[in-house]
N, C-alpha and C positions, 0 to 999 in steps of 0.2 A: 837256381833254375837250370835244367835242360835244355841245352839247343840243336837240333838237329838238322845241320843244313843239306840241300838239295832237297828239301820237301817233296818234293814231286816228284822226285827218280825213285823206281822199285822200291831199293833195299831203304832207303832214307823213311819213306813212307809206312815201308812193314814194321821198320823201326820206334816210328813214334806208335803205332797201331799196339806193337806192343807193350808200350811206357803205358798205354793207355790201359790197356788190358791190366797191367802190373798195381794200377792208381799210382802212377808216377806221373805228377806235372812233367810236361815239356813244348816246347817251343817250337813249330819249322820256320825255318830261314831258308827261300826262296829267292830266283829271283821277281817270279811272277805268283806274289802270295793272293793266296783267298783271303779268307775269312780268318782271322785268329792268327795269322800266319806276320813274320816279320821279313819288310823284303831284305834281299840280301843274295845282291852281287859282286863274285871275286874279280870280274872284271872293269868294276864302278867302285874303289875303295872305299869311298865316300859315301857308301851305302852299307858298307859293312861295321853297323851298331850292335854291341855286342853290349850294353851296357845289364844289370840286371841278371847276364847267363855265369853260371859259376862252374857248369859243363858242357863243355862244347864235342858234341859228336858230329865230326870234318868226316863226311863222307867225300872220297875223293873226286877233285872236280876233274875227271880226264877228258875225254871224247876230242881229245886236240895234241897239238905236235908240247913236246915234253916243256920247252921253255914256254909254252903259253901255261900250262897245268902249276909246272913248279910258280912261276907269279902270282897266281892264284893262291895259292896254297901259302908262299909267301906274308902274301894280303891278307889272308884269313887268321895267321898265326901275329903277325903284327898287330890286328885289331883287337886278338884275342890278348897278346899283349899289354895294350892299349888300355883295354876297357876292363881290369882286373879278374878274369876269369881266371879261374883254378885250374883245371884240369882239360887237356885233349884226347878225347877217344880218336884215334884215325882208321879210315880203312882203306889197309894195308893192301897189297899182294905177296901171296904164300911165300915162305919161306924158299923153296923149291923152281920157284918163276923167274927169277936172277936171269934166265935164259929168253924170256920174250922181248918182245919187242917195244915193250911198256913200262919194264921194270923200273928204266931209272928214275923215272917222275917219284915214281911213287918211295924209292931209297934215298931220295934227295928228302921228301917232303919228311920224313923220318929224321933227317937229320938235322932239319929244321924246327921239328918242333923240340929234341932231344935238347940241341943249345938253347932252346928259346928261356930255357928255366921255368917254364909250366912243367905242371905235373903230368903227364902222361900215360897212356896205355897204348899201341900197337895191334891192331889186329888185322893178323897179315892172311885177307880171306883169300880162300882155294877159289879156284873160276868155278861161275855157276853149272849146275847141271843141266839149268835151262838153255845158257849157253852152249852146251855141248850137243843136248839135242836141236838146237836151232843149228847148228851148223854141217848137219847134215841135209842132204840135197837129192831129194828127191827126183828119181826116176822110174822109166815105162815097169822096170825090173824092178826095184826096190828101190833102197839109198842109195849112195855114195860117198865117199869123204877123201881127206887125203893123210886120214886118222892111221891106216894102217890097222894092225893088231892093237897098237900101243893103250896103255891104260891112263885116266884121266881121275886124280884123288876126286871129283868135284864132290860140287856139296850145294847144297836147297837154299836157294837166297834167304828163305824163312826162319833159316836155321843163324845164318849168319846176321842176319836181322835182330833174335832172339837174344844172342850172344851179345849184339852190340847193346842191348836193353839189358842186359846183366849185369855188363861193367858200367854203364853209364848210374845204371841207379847205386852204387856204389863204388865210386870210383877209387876211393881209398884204399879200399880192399885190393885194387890192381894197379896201381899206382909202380910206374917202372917197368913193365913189366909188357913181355912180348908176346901174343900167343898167335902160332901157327893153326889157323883155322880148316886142313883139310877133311875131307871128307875117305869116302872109300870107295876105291878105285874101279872104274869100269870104262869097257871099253865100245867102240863104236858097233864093232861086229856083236855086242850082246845085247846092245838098242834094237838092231835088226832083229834078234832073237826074237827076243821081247816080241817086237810089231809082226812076226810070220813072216819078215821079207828076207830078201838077200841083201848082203852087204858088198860090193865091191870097191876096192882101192884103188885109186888114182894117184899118179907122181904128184910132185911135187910142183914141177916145174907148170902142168896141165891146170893145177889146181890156184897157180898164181896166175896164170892166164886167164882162169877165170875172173880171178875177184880184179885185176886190171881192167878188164872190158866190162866192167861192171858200174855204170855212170852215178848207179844213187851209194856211192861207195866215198865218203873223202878221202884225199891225197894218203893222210896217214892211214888209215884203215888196212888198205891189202897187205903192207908189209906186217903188221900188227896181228889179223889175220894167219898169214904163212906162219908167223913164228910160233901161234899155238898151234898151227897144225902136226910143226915140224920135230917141235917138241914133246905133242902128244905121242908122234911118232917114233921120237926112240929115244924114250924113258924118262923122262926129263921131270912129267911130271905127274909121276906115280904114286910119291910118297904121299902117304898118312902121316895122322897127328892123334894122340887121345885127345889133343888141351879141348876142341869144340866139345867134345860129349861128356869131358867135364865140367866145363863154362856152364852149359846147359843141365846136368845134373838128368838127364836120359839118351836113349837112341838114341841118332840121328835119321832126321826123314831119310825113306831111300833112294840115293841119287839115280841110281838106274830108273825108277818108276816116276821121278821127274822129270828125268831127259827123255823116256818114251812118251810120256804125255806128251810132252813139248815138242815133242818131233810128231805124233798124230795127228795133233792140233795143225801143224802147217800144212799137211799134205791135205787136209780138210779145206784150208784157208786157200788152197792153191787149185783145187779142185773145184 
């Protein structure tokens, strides 16, 4: 059986949405499950029953400072120890992202599942596109960011979603194995395009200013925040990958026409 934790978060959910589509049994592990759902919190060990799953798709449990994440993750991989599971899908960050401010959680938790002696897959996703257009900040004149020119590989949570339903329903088949998940590269000034507005840049320094005086922000966040800014900014994280649109076996959605929905939608939302 399939297990795919974080139930409830986006990509966890598009994930099992598409096992579903695929007629692949699977399983969400939560910590607040519905119906059909098994609960399953990495910060309640004693809650993480894995018995039964023989694939475990670890969507990464971040939104916290890196030693709370790596525990987690920890926990997760010892239960999956534990309770004879085969295989861990994880999701990774891009190859490329070494530079933010998140990365090491997620190169630890890689190297935890690599010794754990499960069988493994890696898929190190590109930042979403939804992300990118959420991160842009609407004003009287158009947007703003502190994106710069710079380009952004992102990629459609749906897409990365689809990919983790690829390997999960055959894990054998990718067993060992790494794939950089990015997308194709755009950048913030072609969102604006997109939407008929102007795009202006803001420092760096302006733009941590912001997200400090920003109260529904946690402690870690701003600097998390700056470091994709600053990276989008000069170069960092540009590069592409073919491995997604072979994973997936077509196109990949187009990141720009995800990030301008996603940025229309807020100016709607804010309006």
């Amino acid at each position: 059986m399939i297990m795919v934790t974080g139930a409830n978060g986006r990509l966890a959910s598009l994930t099992l949405q598409e096992l579903a589509e695929r007629h692949v049994p699977a399983l969400g592990g939560t910590r607040s499950p519905a119906e059909g759902q098994r609960r399953l919190d990495f910060d309640d060990p004693t809650s993480l029953d894995l018995t039964g799953v023989s694939t475990l798709v670890l969507v990464s449990a971040g939104y916290a400072e890196d030693d709370q994440v790596i525990t987690r993750h920890q926990a997760a991989v010892d239960a999956a120890v534990r309770n004879g599971v085969s295989h861990v899908v994880y999701t990774s960050l891009a190859g490329h992202g070494d530079h933010l401010g998140f990365a090491l959680a997620h190169r630890a938790t890689e190297q935890l599942i690599k010794s754990s002696g499960l069988g493994w897959t890696v898929l190190r996703n590109g930042l979403y596109a939804e992300l990118f257009g959420a991160l842009l900040t609407w004003t009287a004149d158009g947007v703003e960011s502190a994106f710069g020119d710079g380009a952004l590989a992102a990629v459609a949570r749906a897409d990365l979603a689809a990919a983790a339903a690829v390997v999960a329903s055959n894990p054998t088949a990718h067993a060992d194995k790494t794939y950089d998940l990015a997308g194709e590269p755009i950048t913030a000034v072609g969102i604006a395009e997109s939407l008929g507005v102007a795009h202006r840049t803001i420092g760096l320094g302006e733009y941590r200013a912001q997200l400090l005086a920003d109260d529904t922000l946690l402690p870690f966040q701003p600097p998390m925040l700056a470091s994709i800014a600053t990276s989008v900014r000069h170069g960092f994280l540009s590069t592409t990958s073919p491995d997604l649109a072979q994973l997936l076996g077509r196109p990949l959605t187009d990141p720009l026409t995800v990030a301008t929905d996603t940025a229309a939608a807020m100016r709607r939302d804010a309006s």
